[in-house]
C-alpha positions, -999 to +999 in steps of 0.1 A: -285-334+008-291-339+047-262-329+068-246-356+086-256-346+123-295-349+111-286-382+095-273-392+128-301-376+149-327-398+128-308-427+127-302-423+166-342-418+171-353-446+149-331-471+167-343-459+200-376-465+195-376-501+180-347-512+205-370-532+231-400-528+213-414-560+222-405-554+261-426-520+256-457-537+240-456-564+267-455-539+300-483-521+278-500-553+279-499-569+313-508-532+330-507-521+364-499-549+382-525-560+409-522-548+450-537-551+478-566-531+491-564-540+525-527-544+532-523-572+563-528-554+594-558-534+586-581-526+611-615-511+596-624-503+629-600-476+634-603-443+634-584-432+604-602-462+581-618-458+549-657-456+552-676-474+534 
């Protein structure tokens, strides 16, 4: 027989990982969410910019 504090653990984990299961799969889904290369304000010309 499993003690109760395993039962519990189990339970505890198993509920955990299908509470918001479908918010998970969704974020998994849409992915990093698109930015900006060139933020307004950019100056290529500057001394600091990216080079091509």
């Amino acid at each position: 027989m499993v003690s109760a504090t395993q039962q519990s653990s189990r339970i505890r984990r198993r509920k955990m990982t299908t509470n918001g299961k479908v918010n998970k799969r969704e974020r998994r889904r849409v992915g990093t969410p698109a930015f900006a290369v060139h933020p307004a304000g950019y100056d290529t010309a500057a001394a600091d910019a990216k080079k091509d």
